[in-house]
C-alpha positions in Angstrom: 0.0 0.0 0.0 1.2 3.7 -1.2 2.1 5.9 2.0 2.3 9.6 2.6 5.5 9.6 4.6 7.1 13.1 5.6 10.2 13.4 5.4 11.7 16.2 7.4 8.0 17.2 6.4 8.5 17.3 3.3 5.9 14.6 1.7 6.8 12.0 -0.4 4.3 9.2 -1.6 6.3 5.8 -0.7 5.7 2.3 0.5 7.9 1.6 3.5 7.4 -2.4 4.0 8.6 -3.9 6.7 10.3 -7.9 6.3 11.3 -9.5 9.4 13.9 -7.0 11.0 14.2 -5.1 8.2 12.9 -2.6 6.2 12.7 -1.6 2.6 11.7 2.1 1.2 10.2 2.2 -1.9 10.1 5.6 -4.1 9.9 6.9 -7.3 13.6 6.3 -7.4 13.2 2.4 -6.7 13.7 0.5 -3.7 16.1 0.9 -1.1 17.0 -2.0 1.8 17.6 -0.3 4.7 19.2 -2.2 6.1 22.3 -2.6 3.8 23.0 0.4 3.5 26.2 1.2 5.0 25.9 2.7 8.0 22.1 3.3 8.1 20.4 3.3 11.7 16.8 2.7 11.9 15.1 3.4 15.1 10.9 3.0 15.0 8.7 4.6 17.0 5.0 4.1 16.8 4.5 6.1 13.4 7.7 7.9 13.3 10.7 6.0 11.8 14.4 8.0 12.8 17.0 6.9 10.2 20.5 8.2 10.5 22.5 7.6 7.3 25.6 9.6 6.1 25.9 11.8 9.5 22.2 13.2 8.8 19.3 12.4 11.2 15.9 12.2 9.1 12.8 12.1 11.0 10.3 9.8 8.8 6.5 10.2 9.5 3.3 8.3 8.3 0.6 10.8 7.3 -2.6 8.8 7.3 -4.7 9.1 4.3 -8.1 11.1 6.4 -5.5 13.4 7.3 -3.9 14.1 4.0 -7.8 14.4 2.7 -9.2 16.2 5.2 -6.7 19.0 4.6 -7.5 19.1 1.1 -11.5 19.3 2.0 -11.0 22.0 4.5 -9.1 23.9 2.1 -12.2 23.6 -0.7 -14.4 24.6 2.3 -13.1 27.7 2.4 -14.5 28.4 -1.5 -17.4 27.8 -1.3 -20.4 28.7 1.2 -23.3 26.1 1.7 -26.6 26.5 3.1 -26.4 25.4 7.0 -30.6 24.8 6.5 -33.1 25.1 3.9 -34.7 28.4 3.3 -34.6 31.3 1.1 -32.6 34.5 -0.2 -33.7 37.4 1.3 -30.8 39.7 0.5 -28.2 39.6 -2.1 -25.0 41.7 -0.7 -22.4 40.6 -3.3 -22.2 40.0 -7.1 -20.2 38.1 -9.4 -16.5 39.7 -9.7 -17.1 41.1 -6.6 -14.1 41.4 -4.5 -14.7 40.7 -1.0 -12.4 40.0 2.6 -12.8 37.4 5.3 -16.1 37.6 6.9 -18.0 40.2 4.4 -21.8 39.1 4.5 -22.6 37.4 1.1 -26.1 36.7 1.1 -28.6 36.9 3.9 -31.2 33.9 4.1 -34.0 33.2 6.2 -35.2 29.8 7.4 -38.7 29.7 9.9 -38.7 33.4 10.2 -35.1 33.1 10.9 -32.4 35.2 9.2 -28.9 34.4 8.5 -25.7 36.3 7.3 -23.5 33.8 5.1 -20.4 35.5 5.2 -17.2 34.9 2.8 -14.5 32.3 5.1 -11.7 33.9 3.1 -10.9 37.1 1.1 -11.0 36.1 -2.5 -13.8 37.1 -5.5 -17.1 36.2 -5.7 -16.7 33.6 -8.9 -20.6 32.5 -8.8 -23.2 32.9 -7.2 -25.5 29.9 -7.4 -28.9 31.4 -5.9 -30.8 34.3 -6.3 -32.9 36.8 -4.5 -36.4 34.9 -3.2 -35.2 31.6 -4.6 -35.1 28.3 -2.1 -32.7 25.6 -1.7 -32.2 22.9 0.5 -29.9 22.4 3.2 -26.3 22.0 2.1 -27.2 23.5 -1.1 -24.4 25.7 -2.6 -24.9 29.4 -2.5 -21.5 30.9 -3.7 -18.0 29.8 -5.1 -15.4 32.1 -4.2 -11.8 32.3 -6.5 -8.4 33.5 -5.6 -7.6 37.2 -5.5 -5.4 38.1 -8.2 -2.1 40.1 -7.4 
């Protein structure tokens, strides 16, 4: 099975299998035994592998898939903004091209007499907006898509 190890924390996709007492690295370079290679130390520690070689000290660590993942889906959380209930627009507060910072209100929806401010998570441009003034969604619907600020 493919691994995200970090290396010095530096990722690198490998497979680090272990046979017996030994252990063999496998990159996009080929495979490497350990284990005979001249003056390599390996020291294992739950998750983290320490591997001396060549008077350098490299800290090896397994980065679990839902981790690497989850980063990656917090970082698409941030643009786009979702409905937290169903309900309708009541007010529009940005448009399309729109540039906007961290916590500007968006739109403003109501839910059971209720109304809500969805506010922009990051600065960046409104790219779309994907409701309109009095129109109704559903809960988790997608409202807006917000792009990268260009310098």
């Amino acid at each position: 099975m493919k691994h995200r190890l970090l290396l010095d924390d530096i990722p690198h996709d490998v497979w680090l299998v272990r046979r017996g007492d030994r252990y063999l690295l496998i990159g996009g370079g080929g495979g490497h035994d350990l284990s005979e290679v001249p003056g390599a130390v390996v020291a294992v520690d739950g998750d983290v592998v320490h591997i001396h070689l060549d008077g350098r000290a490299y800290v090896v660590r397994h980065q679990p898939a839902l981790d690497l993942y989850s980063q990656a889906a917090e970082a698409e959380a941030e643009n786009v903004a979702r409905a937290p209930m169903p309900g309708s627009v009541v007010a529009v507060q940005a448009q399309e091209g729109d540039p906007v910072c961290a916590g500007d209100t968006l739109l403003i929806i109501e839910s059971m007499k209720l109304e809500t401010a969805i506010k922009a998570a990051r600065d960046g441009v409104v790219e779309t907006l994907h409701v309109g003034l009095g129109q109704t969604f559903e809960r988790d619907a997608l409202l807006v898509t917000l792009a990268p600020r260009e310098t």
